[in-house]
C-alpha positions in Angstrom: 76.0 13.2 -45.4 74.8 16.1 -43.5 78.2 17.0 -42.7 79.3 16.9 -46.0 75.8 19.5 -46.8 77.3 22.1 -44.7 80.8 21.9 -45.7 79.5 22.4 -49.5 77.1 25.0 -48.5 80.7 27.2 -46.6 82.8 26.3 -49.0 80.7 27.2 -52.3 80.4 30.8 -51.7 83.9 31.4 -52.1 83.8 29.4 -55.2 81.0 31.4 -56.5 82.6 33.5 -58.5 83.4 30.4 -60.7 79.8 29.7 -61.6 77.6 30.3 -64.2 74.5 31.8 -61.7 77.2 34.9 -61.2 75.2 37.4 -63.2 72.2 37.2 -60.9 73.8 39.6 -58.5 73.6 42.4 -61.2 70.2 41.3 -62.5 67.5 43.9 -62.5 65.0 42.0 -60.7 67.2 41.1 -57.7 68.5 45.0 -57.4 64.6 46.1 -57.0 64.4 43.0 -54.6 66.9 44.4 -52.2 66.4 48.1 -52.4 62.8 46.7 -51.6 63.6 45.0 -48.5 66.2 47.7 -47.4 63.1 50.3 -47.4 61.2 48.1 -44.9 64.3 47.2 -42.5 64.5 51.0 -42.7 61.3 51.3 -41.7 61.3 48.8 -39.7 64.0 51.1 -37.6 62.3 54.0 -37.9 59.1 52.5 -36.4 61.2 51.1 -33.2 63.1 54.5 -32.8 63.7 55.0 -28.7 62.4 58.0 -28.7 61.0 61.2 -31.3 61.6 65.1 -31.3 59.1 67.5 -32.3 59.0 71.3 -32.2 56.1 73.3 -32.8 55.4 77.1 -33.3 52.3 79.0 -33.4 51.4 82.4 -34.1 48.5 84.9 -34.2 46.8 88.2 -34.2 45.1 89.4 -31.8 41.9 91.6 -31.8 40.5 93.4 -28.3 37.2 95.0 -27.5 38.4 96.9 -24.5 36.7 99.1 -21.3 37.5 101.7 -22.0 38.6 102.0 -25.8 41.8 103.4 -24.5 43.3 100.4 -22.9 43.4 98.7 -26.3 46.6 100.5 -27.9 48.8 99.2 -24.9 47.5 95.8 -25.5 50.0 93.1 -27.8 48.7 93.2 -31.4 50.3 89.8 -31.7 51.0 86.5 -30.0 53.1 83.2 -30.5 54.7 80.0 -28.7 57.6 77.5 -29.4 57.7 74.4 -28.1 59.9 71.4 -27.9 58.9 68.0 -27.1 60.7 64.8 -26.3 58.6 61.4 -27.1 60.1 58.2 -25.1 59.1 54.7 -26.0 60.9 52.8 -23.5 58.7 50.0 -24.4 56.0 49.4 -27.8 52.8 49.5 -26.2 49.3 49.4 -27.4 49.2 51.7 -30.9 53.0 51.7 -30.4 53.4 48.2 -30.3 50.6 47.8 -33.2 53.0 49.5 -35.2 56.0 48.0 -34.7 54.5 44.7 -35.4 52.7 46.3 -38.6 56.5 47.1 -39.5 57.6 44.1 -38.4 54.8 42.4 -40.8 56.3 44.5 -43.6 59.9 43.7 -43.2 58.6 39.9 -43.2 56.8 40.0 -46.7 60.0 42.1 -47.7 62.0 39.5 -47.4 59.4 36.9 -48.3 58.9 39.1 -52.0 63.0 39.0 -52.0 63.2 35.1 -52.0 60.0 34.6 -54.0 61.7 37.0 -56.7 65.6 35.2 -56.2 64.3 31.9 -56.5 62.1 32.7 -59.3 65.5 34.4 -61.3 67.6 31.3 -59.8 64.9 29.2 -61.5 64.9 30.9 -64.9 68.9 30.7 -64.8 69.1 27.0 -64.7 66.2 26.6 -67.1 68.2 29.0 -69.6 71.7 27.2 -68.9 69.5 23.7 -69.4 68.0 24.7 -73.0 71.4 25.8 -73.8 73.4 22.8 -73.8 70.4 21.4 -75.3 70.7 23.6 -78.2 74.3 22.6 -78.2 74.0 19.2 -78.6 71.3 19.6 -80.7 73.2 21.2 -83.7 76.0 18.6 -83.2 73.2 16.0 -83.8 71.9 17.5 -86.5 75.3 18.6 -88.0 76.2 14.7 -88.0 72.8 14.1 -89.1 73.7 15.8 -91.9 77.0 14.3 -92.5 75.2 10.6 -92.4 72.4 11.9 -95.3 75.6 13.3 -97.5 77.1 9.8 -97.1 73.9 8.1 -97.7 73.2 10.1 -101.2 76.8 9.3 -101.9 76.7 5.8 -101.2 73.2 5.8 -102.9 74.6 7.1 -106.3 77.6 4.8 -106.3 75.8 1.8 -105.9 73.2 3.5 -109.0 70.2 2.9 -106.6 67.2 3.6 -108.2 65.6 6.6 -108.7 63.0 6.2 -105.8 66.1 5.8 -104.0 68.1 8.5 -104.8 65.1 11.2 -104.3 64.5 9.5 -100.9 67.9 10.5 -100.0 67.8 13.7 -101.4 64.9 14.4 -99.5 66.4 13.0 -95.9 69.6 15.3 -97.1 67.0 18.0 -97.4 65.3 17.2 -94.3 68.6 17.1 -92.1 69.6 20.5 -93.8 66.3 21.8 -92.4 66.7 20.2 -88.7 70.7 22.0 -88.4 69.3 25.3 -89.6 66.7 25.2 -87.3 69.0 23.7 -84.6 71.2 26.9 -84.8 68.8 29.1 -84.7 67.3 27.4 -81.2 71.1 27.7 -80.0 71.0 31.8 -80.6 67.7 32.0 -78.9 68.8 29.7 -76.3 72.1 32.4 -76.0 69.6 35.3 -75.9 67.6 33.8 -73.4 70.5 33.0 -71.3 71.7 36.9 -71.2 71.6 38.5 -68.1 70.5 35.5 -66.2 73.3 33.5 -66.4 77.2 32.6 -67.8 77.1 29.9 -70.1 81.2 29.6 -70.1 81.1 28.7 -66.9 79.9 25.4 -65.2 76.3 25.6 -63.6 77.6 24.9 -59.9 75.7 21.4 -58.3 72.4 21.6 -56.9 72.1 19.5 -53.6 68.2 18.7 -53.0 66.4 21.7 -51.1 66.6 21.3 -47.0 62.3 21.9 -47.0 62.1 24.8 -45.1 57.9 26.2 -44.7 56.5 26.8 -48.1 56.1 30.8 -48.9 52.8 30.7 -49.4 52.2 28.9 -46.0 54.3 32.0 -44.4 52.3 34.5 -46.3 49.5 32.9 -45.1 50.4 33.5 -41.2 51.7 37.1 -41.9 47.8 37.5 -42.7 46.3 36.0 -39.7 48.5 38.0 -37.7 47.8 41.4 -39.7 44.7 40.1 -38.8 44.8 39.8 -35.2 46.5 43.5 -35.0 43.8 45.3 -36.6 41.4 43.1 -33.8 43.1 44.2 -31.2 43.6 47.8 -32.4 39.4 47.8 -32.6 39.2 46.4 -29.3 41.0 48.8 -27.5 39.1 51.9 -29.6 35.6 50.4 -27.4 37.8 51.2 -24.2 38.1 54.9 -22.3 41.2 56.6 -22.9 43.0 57.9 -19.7 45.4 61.3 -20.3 47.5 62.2 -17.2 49.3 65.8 -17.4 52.1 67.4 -14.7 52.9 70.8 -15.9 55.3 73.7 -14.0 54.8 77.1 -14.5 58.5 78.6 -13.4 57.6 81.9 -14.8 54.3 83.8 -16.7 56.4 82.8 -20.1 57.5 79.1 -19.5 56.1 76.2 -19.2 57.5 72.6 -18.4 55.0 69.7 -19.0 55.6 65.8 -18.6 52.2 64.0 -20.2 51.2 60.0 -20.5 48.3 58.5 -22.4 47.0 55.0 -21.9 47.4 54.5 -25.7 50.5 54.0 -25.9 52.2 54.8 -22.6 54.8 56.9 -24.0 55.9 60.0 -21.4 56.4 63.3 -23.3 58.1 65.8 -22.1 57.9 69.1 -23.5 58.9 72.7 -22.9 57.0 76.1 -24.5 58.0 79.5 -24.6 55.4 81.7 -25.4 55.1 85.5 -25.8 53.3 87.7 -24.0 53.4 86.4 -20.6 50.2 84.8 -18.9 49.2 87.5 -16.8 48.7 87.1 -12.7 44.6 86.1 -12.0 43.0 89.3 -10.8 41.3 88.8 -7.5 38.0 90.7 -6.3 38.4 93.4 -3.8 42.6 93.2 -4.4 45.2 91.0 -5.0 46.0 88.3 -7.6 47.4 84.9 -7.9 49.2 82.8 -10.7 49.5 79.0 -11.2 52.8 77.9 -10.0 52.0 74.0 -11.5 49.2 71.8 -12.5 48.0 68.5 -12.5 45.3 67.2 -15.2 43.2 63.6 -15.6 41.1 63.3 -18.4 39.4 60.4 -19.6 37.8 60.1 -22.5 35.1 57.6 -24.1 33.3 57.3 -27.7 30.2 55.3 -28.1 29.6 54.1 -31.4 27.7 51.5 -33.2 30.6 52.0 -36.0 32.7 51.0 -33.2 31.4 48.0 -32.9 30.9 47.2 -36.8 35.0 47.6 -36.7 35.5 45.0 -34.0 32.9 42.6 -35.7 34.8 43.5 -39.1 37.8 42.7 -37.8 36.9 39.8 -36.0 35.8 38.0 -39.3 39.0 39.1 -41.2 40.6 37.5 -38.7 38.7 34.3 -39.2 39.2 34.4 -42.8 42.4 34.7 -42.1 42.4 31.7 -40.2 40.6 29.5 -42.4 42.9 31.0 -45.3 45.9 29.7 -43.4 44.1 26.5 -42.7 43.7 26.0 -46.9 47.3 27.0 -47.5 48.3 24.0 -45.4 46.2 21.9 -47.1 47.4 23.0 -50.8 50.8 23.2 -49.6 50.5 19.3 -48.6 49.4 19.0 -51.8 51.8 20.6 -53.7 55.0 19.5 -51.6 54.0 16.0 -52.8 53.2 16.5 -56.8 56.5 18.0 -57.0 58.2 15.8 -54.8 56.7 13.3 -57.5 57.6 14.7 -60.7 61.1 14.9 -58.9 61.0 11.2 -58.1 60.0 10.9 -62.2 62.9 13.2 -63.1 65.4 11.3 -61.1 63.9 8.0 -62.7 63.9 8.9 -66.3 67.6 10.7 -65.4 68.8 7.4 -64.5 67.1 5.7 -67.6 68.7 8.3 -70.0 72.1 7.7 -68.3 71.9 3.9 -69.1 70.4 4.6 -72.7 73.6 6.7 -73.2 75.9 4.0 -71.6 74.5 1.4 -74.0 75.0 3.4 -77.0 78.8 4.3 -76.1 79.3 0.3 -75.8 77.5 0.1 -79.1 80.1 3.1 -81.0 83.0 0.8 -79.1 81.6 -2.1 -81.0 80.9 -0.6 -84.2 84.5 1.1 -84.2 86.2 -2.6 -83.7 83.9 -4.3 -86.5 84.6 -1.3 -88.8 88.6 -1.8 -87.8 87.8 -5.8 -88.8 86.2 -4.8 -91.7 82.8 -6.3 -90.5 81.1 -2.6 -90.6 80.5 0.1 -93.1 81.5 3.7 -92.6 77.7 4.6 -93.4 77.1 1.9 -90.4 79.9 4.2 -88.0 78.1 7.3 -88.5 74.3 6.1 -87.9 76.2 4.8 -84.4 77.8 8.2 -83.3 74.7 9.7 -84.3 72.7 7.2 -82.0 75.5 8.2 -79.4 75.0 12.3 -79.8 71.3 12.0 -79.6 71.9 9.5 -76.0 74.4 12.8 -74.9 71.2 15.0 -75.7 68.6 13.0 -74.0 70.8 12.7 -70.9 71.0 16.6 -71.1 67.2 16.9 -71.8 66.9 14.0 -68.7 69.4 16.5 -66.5 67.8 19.7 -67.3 64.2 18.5 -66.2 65.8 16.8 -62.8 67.2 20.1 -62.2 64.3 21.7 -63.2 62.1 20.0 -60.6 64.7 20.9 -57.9 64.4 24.0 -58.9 60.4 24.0 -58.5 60.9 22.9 -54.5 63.4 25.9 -54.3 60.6 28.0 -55.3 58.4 26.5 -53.2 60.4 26.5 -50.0 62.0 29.8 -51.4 65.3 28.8 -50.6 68.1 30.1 -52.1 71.2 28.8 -53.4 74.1 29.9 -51.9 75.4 31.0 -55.3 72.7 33.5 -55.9 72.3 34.5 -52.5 74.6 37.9 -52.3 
């Protein structure tokens, strides 16, 4: 049987174009979906990038109090630097790996929002296609409904029934009149409903039980606990000193060549400025002068704050309710996989029930037709029995529609997707 699963679920995609769930792919709803979850796979690649380019240019103007007032004229009345930096990330560390994960995080409940929002569409598709054939065989019962109460007033006023009788009659007449009119008007709401959503000239394609995948909400849940535990660790680490290492070469009084690190995020930077005018050789007392040739700077840094440690004890307890939110969507999902997985249990039963009801009613038409053949049966007797027969048909669709409803809820709670509606 499982083999025969997979086959179905390789082979049905081809056929999809044969189904009725085809006009899902073009449905509004499942458009926003994907444009949804391409903007955070796109920023999902944008956060993981190898590495980052940034220039930089400054300017300014410059104002001199000069000894004597003469020197100040041959003094630059501006100033300004370009520079050009290369970020590497040859590995997500610290803030850079808080990021990716947040990302990550982001792409997740993307795609978790896309299946919510497909299985929800799938769901209305096959509910719409269900009512529909209802509404179908729904006029054709009341349209012979009507025929029966035509021949029943007929019969009535040849046989000179009473006049009790005959207004009884022209009431049921009256009354199935009513139950067609309002039969076809549930069909064209039923056809409105259906728009969009899915084709009802085609055949809604089978719907194998779902494979019961984790529930969404259970996966939403641990997308929070682990949000959770990022913004922990990101308040942890703001309690710890930050270490900033810095090689820079001075190949001449306008360039400079720097390579830089932080214990942030560990990602080198290597950068290049040009600036204009020139740094100027270091005077020296009594003669002489000296310039910097390259350069080698530490720095550590450390804030003390009691807001500090409010954010790790903040985050600390959105992590735990987190936790214990995680631990009550198991519980409820528990819950909730067994309700439906016993209204489905009902659906199947009363599916089988109407099945039987409708084969009983087909042997009882056979029967009728043979007596009415033998002359043992009046044509007013044939009708009631096709009539008994249309409304079996409609309570096997109304049975059919509900099973595949309640499939459809696990769908929606697994958030799977059939393959039809799955682009």
């Amino acid at each position: 049987m499982a083999r025969l699963w997979a086959l179905l679920f390789l082979l049905v995609p081809a056929l999809a174009s044969g189904h009725a769930l085809v006009p899902l792919r073009e449905h509004p709803l499942l458009r926003q979906a994907q444009a949804l979850l391409e903007a955070a796979r796109k920023g999902l690649e944008a956060q993981a990038a190898p590495l980052a380019l940034n220039l930089q240019g400054n300017y300014a103007r410059l104002g001199y109090e000069c000894t004597p007032a003469s020197l100040c004229p041959s003094l630059p009345a501006t100033g300004g630097s370009l520079t050009l930096s290369l970020v590497l990330t040859p590995f997500p560390f610290g803030e850079t790996a808080d990021g990716l994960a947040r990302a990550q995080i982001a792409y997740r409940r993307a795609e978790l929002g896309y299946r919510k929002a497909l299985t929800a569409l799938q769901a209305q598709a096959v509910a719409a296609y269900g009512r529909h054939r209802q509404a179908l065989l729904g006029v054709e019962a009341a349209t012979k409904g009507v025929e029966l109460a035509e021949k029943a007033l007929e019969a009535a006023r040849k046989r000179q029934a009473n006049a009790k009788e005959l207004r009884e009659a022209e009431l049921a007449l009256l009354e199935a009149q009513n139950r067609l009119e309002e039969a076809r008007r549930g069909l064209e709401l039923a056809k409105q409903a259906a728009l969009g959503l899915v084709d009802l000239e085609r055949p809604l394609p089978e719907i194998p039980p779902p494979k019961g995948s984790t529930p969404l909400a259970l996966e939403e849940a641990r997308l929070s606990v682990a949000e959770a535990e990022i913004a922990y660790g990101s308040a942890l680490r703001a309690l710890l000193p930050q270490v900033q290492a810095s090689y820079l070469l001075y190949p001449s009084g306008n360039d400079t060549l720097a390579l830089s690190l932080s214990s942030r995020s560990l990602q080198p930077t290597l950068s290049y400025t040009r600036q204009d005018p020139a740094r100027q050789p270091t005077p020296v007392p009594g003669g002489g002068s000296y310039r910097t040739q390259e350069e080698l700077r530490l720095s550590l840094s450390l804030t003390l704050s009691p807001g500090l440690l409010a954010a790790l004890e903040a985050a600390n307890l959105q992590k735990q309710g987190a936790e214990e939110a995680l631990r009550a969507a198991e519980i409820q999902a528990h819950l909730q996989e067994a309700s439906l997985r016993h209204a489905l249990q009902g659906a199947e039963a009363a599916l089988a029930l109407a099945q039987r009801h409708l084969a009983a009613q087909e042997q009882a038409l056979e029967e009728t037709r043979k007596r009415l053949a033998l002359g043992l049966e009046s044509p007013l007797g044939l009708l009631q029995a096709e009539l008994s027969w249309m409304q079996a048909r409609l309570g096997l669709a109304q049975a059919e529609s509900e099973y595949r409803n309640r499939l459809m809820e696990l769908y929606q709670f697994y958030g799977e997707l059939l393959p039809e509606v799955n682009p």
